[in-house]
C-alpha positions as CSV (number, residue, x, y, z in Angstrom):
1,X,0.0,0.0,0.0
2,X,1.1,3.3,-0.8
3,X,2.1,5.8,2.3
4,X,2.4,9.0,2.1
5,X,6.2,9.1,3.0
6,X,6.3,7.3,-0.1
7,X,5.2,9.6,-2.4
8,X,5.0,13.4,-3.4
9,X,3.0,15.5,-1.8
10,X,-0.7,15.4,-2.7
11,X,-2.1,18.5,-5.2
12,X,-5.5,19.2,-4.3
13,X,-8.5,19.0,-6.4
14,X,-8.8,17.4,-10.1
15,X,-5.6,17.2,-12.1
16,X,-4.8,20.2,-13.5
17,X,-5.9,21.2,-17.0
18,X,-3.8,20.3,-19.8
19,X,-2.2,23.5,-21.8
20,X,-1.4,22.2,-25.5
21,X,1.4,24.9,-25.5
22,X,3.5,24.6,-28.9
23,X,6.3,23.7,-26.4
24,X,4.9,20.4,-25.3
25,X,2.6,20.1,-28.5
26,X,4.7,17.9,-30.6
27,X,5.2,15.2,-28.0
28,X,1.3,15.3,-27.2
29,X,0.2,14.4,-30.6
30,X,3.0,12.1,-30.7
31,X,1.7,10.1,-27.3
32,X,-2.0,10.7,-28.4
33,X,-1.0,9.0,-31.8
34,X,0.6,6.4,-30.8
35,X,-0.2,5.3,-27.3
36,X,-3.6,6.9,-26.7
37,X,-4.7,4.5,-23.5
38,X,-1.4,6.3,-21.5
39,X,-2.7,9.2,-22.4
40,X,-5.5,9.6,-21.6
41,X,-4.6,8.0,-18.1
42,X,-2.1,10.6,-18.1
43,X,-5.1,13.3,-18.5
44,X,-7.1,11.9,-15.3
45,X,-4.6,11.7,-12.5
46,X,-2.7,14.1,-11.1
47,X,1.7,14.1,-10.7
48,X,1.6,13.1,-7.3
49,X,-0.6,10.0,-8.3
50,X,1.5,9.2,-11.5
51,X,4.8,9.5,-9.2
52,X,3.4,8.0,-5.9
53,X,5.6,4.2,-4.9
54,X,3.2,1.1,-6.3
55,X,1.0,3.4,-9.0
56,X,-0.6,2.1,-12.2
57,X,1.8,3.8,-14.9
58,X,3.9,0.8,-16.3
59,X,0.5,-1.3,-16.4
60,X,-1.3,1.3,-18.1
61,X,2.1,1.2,-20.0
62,X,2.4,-2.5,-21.1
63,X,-1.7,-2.5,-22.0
64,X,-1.3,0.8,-24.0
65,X,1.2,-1.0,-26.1
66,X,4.1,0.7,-24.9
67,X,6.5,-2.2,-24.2
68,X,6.3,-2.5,-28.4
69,X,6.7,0.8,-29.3
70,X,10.3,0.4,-30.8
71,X,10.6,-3.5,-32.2
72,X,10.5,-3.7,-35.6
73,X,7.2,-4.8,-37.3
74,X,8.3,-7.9,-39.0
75,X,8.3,-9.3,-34.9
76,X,5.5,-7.9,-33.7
77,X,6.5,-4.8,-32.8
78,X,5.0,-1.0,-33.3
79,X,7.8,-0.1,-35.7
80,X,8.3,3.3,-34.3
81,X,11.5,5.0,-35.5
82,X,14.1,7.1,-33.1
83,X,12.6,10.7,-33.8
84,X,9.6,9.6,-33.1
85,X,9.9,7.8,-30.0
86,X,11.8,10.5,-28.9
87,X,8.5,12.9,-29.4
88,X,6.6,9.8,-26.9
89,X,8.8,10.0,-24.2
90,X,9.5,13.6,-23.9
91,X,5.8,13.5,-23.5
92,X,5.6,10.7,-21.2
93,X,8.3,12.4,-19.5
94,X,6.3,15.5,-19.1
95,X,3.1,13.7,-17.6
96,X,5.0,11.1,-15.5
97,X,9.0,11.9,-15.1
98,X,9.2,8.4,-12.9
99,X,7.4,6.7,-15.9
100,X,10.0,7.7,-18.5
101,X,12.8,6.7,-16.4
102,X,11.5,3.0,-16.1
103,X,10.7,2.9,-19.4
104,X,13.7,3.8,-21.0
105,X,15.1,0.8,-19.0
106,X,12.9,-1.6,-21.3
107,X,13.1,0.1,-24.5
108,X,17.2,-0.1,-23.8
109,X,16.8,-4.1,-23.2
110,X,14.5,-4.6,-26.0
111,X,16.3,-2.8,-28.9
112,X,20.0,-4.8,-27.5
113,X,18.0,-8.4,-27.6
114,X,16.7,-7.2,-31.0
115,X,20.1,-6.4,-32.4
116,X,21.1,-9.4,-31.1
117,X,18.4,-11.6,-32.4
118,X,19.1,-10.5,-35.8
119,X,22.1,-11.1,-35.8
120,X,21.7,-14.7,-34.6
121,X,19.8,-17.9,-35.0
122,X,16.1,-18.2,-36.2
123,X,15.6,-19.7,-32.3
124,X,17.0,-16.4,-31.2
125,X,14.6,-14.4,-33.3
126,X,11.2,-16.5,-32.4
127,X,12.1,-16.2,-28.7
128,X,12.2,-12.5,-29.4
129,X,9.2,-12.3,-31.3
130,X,6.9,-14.4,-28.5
131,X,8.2,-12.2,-25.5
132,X,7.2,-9.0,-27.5
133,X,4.0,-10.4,-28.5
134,X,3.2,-10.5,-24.7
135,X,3.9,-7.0,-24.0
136,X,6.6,-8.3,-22.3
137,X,8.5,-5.1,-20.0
138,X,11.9,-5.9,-19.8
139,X,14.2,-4.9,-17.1
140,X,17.8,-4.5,-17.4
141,X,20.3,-6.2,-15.6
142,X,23.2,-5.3,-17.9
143,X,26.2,-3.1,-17.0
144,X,24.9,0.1,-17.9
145,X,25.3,1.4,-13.9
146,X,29.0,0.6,-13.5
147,X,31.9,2.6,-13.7
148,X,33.7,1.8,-17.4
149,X,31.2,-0.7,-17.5
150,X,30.2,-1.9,-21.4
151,X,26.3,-2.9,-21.5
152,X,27.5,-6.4,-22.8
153,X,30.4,-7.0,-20.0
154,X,28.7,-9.7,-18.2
155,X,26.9,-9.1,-14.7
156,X,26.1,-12.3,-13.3
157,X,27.1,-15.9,-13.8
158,X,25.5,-18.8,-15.1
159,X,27.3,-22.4,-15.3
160,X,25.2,-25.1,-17.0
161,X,23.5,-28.3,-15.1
162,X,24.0,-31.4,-17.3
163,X,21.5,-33.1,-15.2
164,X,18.4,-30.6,-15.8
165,X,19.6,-28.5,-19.0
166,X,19.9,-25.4,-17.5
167,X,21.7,-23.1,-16.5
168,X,22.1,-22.0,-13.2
169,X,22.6,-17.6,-12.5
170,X,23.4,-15.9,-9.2
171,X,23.9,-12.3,-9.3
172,X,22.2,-9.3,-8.2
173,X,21.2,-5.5,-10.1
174,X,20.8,-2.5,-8.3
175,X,19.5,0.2,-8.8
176,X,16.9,-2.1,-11.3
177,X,13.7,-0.1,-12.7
178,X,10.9,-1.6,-13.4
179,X,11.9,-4.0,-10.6
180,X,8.5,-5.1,-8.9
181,X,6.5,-5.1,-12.4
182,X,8.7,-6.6,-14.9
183,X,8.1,-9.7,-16.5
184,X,11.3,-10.6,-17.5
185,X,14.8,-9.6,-16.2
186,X,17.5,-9.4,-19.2
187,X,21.4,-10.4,-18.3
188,X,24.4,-9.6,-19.4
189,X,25.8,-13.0,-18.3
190,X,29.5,-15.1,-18.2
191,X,27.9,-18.2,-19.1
192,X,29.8,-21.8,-18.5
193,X,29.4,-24.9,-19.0
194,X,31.2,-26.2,-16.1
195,X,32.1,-24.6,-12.6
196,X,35.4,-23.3,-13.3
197,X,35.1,-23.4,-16.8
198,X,35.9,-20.9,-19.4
199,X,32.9,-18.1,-19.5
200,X,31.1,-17.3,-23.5
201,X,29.0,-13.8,-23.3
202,X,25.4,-14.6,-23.4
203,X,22.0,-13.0,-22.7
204,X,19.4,-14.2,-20.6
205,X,15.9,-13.6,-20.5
206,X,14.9,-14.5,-17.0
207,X,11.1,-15.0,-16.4
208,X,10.3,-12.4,-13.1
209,X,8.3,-15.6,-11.3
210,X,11.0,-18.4,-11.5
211,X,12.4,-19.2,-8.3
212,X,15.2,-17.7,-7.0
213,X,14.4,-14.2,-8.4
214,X,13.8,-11.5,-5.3
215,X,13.7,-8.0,-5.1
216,X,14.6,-5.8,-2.2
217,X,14.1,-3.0,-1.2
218,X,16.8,0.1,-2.2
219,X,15.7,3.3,-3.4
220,X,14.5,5.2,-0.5
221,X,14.1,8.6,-1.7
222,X,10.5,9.9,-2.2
223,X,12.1,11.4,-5.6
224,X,11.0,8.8,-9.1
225,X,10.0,6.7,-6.6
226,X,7.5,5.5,-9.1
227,X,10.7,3.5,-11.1
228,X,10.6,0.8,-8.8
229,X,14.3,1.3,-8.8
230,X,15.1,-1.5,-6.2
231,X,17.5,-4.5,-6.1
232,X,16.8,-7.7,-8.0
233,X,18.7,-11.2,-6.6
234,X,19.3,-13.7,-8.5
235,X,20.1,-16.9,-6.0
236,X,20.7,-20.1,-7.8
237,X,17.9,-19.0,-10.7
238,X,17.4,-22.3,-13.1
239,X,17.0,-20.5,-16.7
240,X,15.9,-23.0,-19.2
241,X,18.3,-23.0,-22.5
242,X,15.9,-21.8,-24.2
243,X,15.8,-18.7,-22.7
244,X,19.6,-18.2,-23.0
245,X,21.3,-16.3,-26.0
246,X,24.6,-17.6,-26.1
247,X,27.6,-18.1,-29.2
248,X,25.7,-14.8,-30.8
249,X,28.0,-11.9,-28.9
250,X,30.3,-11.8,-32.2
251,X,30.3,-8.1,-32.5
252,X,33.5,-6.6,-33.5
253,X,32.0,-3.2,-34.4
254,X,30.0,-2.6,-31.5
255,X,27.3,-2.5,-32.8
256,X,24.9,-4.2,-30.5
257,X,26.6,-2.3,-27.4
258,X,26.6,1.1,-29.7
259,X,22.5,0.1,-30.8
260,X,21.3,-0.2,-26.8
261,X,24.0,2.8,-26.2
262,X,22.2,5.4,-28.5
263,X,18.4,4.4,-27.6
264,X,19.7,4.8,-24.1
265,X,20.7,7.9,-24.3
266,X,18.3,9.3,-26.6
267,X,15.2,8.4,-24.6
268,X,16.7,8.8,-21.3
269,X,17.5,12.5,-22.3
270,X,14.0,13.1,-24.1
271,X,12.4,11.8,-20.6
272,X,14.4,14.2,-18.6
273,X,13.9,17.3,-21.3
274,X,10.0,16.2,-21.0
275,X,10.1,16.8,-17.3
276,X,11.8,20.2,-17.7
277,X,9.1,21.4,-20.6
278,X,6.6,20.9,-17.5
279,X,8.1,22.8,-15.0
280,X,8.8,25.4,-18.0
281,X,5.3,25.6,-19.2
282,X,4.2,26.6,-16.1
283,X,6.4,30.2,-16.5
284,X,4.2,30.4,-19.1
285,X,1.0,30.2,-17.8
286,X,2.2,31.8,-14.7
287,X,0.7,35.7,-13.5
288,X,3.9,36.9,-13.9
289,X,4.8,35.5,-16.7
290,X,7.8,37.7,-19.0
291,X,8.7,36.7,-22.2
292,X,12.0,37.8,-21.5
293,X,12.5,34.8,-18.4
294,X,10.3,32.4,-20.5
295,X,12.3,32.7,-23.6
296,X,15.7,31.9,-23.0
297,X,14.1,28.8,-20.3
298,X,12.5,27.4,-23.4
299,X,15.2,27.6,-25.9
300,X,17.5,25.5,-23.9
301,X,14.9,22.7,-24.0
302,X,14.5,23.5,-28.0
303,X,17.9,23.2,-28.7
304,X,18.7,20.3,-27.1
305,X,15.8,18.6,-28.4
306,X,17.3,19.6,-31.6
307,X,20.2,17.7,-31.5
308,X,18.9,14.8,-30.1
309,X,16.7,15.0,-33.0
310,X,19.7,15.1,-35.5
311,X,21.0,12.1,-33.9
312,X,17.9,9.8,-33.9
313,X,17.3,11.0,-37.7
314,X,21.0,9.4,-38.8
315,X,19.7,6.6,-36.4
316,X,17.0,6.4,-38.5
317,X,18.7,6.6,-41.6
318,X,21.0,3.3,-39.9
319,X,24.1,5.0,-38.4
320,X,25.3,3.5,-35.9
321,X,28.8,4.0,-36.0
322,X,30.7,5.6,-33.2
323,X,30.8,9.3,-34.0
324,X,26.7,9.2,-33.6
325,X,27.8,7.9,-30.1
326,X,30.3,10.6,-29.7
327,X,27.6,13.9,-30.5
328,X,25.4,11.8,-29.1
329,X,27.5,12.1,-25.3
330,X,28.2,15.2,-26.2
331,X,24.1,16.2,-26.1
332,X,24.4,14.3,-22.8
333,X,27.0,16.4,-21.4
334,X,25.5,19.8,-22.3
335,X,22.0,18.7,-21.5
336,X,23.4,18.2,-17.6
337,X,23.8,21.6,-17.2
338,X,21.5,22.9,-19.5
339,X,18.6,20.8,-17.0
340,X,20.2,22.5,-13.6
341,X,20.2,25.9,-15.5
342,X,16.1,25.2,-16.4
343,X,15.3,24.2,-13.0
344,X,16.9,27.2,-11.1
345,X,15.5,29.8,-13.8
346,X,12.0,28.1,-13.5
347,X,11.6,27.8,-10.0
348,X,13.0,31.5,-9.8
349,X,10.5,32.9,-11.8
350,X,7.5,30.8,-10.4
351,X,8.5,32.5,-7.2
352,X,8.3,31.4,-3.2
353,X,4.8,31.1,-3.2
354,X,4.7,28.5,-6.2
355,X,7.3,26.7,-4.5
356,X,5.6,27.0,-1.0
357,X,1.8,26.1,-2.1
358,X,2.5,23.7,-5.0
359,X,4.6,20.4,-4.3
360,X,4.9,19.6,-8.3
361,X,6.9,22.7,-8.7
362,X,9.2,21.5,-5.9
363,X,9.3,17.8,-7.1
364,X,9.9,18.9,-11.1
365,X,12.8,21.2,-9.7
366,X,14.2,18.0,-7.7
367,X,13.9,15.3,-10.5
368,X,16.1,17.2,-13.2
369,X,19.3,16.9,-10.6
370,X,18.6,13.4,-11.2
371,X,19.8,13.6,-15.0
372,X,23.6,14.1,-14.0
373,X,23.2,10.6,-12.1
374,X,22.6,8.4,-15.2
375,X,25.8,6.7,-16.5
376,X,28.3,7.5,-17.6
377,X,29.4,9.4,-14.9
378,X,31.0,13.0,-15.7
379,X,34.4,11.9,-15.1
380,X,34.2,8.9,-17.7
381,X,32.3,10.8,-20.0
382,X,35.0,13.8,-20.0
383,X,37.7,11.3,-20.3
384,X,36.2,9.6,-23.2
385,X,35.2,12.7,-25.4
386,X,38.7,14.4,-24.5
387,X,40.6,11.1,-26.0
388,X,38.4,10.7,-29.3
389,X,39.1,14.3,-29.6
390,X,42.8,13.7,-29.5
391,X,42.5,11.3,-32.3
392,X,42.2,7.7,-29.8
393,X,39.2,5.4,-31.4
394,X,35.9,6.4,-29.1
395,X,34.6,3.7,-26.3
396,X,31.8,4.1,-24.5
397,X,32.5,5.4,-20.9
């Protein structure tokens, strides 16, 4: 049960009517489009309700399609390209900030299985295609979170069981989104076939419900709470072959790592910039609102969705090489401060009273810090730009 501790601070009153400012427009009609069921819970419930610990949004989510939205058609999938999807979660960032955070944690594991799977055996592919077609959300449990750590450097290990067939994975993720409603859990894993053995890179699709998979409690602050961002055990797990990608990790362009890399950061930053165009269209609509404050607020979200949108167009277009990955952590690196520059010249101009009488305006201000803690970290991003610029061959932070 939810408590308030748990959650932000309760507006009062029916949610708040929706302004279809051209700032926020785009991303609307992009949600309305193509995931109309989230929407329109979106339009009935308030921020505090959409952020609160335990609350519907990756339900409404998985029903409305969503887990989808980015597989390719020929498996089931909704087919939506990079520029759009980056129009969705901007505006599922700007209704439900905790929601795009989770999400972008499933759209990450789903478009590295898919690389994967294409690259692989027709097994491969139709185990792909029958998780999708059960709106399958997919956690990650892949290295994303550690320092220098590739998305395909295994996580957790798995030796095999002649006896049963499977293979047997003990590891643990944390922070894990999605962690309490996922269905499946997909590892970066050092799979073996004997104790001791030599290790072959492999992904596993984990089913939530098999024994041996926990969650525990982790993330504590009141602040996306709504991610279920908690810790996911894996204690002796028995993961049926079947469910195991293994032998199909040849990827000596990164591709797969650069493929999960750039959807990553694209969404994720879309999420964060949908957040921001929240707190911003509030200047807007605010008594004392000046065009003068507004302007320059709204023209660091523009421009960064800009170049995010020049990226996700060569995406498109099927770069994937790594100087997209390069402008792409560049976008990253000015968006940090661009976000901390929004939320102090927002919350400025809203004024003590905003800040005092509505919690959203508070909250808002608070989740955009949270941008800067998504890896890379700034030290590994600063050393990995400054080298490719020196001429060394890019690698992911």
């Amino acid at each position: 049960m939810t408590t308030t501790a748990n959650r932000p601070a309760e507006t009062t009153g029916a949610p708040a009517p929706v302004l279809d400012s051209e700032l926020l427009r785009p991303a609307r009609e992009a949600l309305r489009r193509r995931l109309p069921r989230l929407a329109e819970w979106f339009e009935t419930t308030t921020l505090a309700e959409r952020e609160a610990r335990e609350n519907d949004g990756l339900d409404v989510f998985r029903q409305a399609g969503g887990a989808r939205l980015i597989v390719p058609e020929e498996i089931s999938g909704a087919g939506v390209g990079a520029v759009e999807a980056l129009h969705v979660q901007r505006a599922v960032g700007a209704y439900s900030p905790s929601l795009a955070v989770a999400t972008v944690m499933h759209h990450l594991s789903i478009a590295t299985i898919v690389q994967i799977a294409q690259d692989g055996p027709e097994e491969d592919l139709a185990l792909l295609q029958s998780v999708v077609e059960q709106d399958s959300l997919i956690a990650s449990a892949f290295a994303e979170g550690r320092v220098g750590g590739s998305t395909l450097v295994p996580t957790v290990s798995a030796v095999y069981d002649d006896d049963t067939g499977d293979y047997v994975v003990t590891g643990s993720k944390k922070p894990c989104s999605m962690a309490r409603s996922m269905t499946f859990l997909a590892a970066s894993l050092d799979a073996k076939e004997t104790e001791g053995g030599r290790g072959r890179k492999a992904v596993g699709l984990i089913p939530a419900q098999m024994p041996g998979v926990s969650v525990r409690p982790f993330w504590t602050s009141p602040i996306l709470a709504g991610a279920e961002s908690e810790e996911v055990v894996l204690d002796g797990v028995r993961v049926p072959a079947a469910l195991m990608m293994i032998g199909t990790m040849q990827d000596p362009d990164g591709i797969h790592e650069m493929t999960g890399f750039l959807w990553f950061g694209l969404l994720a930053a879309a999420g964060y910039i949908g957040a921001a165009s929240t707190l911003v269209e509030r200047v807007l609509t605010s008594p004392k609102a000046d065009a003068a404050i507004y302007t320059p607020l709204a023209a660091e979200l523009e421009s960064a969705m800009a170049a995010l949108t020049s990226v996700a167009a060569e995406y498109d277009a099927g770069e994937r090489g790594p100087e997209l990955s390069a402008r792409l952590l560049f976008i990253r690196t000015s968006l940090r401060t661009a976000l901390q520059r929004v939320a102090s010249g927002a919350m400025t101009a809203l004024g003590g009273i905003a800040f005092i009488t509505d919690p959203d305006v508070a909250y808002l201000g608070s989740v955009l810090q949270a941008f800067s803690y998504h890896p890379p970290s700034i030290a590994e991003t600063q050393r990995s730009l400054f080298d490719h610029h020196r001429g060394e061959p890019f690698r992911l932070a």
